[in-house]
N, C-alpha and C positions, 0 to 999 in steps of 0.2 A: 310356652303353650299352656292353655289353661287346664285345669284340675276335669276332666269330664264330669264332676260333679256342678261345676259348675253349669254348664249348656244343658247336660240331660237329666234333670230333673224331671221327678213325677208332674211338674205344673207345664214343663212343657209339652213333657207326652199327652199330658190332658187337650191342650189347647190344637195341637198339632198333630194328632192321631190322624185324622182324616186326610192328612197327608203324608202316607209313606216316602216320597221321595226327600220331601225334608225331613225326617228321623233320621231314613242312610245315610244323608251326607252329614248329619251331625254326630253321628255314631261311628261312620269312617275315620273322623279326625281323630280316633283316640285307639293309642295301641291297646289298653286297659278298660275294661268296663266293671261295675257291680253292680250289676242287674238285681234290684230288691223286689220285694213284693209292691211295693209303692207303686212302681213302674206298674205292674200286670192291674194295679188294682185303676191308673190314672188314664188310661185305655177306655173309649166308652165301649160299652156292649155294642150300639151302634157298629160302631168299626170292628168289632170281632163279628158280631152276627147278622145274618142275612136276613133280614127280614122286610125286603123293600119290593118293588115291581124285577120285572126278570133282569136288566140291564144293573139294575142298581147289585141285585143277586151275585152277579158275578164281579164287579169292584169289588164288593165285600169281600166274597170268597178268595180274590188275592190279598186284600186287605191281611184277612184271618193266618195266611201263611206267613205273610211278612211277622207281623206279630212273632207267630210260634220262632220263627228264626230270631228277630230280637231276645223274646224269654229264653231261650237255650243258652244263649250268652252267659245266664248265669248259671251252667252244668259245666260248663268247658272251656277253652280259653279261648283265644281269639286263631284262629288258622295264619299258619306260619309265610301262606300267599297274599293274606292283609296285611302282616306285621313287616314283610318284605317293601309293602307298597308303602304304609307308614314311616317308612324310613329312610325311603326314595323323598315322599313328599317333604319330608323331615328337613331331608339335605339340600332339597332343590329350592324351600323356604320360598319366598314371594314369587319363585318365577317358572313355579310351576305350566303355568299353560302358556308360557314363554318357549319353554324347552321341551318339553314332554310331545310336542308336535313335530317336533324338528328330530328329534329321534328315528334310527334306522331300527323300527319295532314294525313286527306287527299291528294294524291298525288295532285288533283287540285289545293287546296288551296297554296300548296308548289309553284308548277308552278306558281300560281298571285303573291306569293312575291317573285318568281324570276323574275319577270316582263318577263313570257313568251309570245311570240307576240299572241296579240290577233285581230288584223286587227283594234280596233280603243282604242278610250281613250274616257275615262267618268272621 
């Protein structure tokens, strides 16, 4: 698996802010992060602040919380209900949405280890 430095870089977070759903799945794939100032600073103010017609107001304002969930990344570690999933995905390697369907789970629990968006990351 690759180095999470490699995929999340500040040049991606630049280019890909505006899209919370690709950050989570690219931030899910990693039991480990080190969330630097880089990261907060490659974030446009756009996508943290609202400052658009009403409709746009509120993307933003879920925007802004994603974010805060990303930045906390680097207070604390990763929650032991991700690290459990990274481990699953880990072992089930290519066939994941193979098997993960077929599983006697809870539809929910199916949905987290498909890494279905959930508006932030723990």
């Amino acid at each position: 698996m690759c180095r999470p430095s490699a995929i999340t870089t500040p040049h991606v977070l630049k280019h890909c802010c505006g899209s919370p759903r690709t950050i989570e799945v690219l931030l899910n794939a990693y039991s480990r992060l080190k969330v630097t100032d880089a990261w907060v600073e490659s974030v446009s103010s756009e996508a943290l602040e609202a400052k658009f017609e009403e409709s746009a107001l509120l993307d933003m304002c879920e925007h802004r919380e994603f974010y805060e969930s990303v930045f906390s990344l680097g207070r604390t570690p990763r929650a032991l209900q991700h690290l459990a999933r990274f481990r699953v995905r880990v072992f089930l390697e290519g066939r994941v949405h193979k098997v993960v369907p077929k599983l006697d789970l809870p539809t929910f629990i199916k949905n987290y280890l498909l890494l279905e968006y959930r508006g932030y990351v723990h």
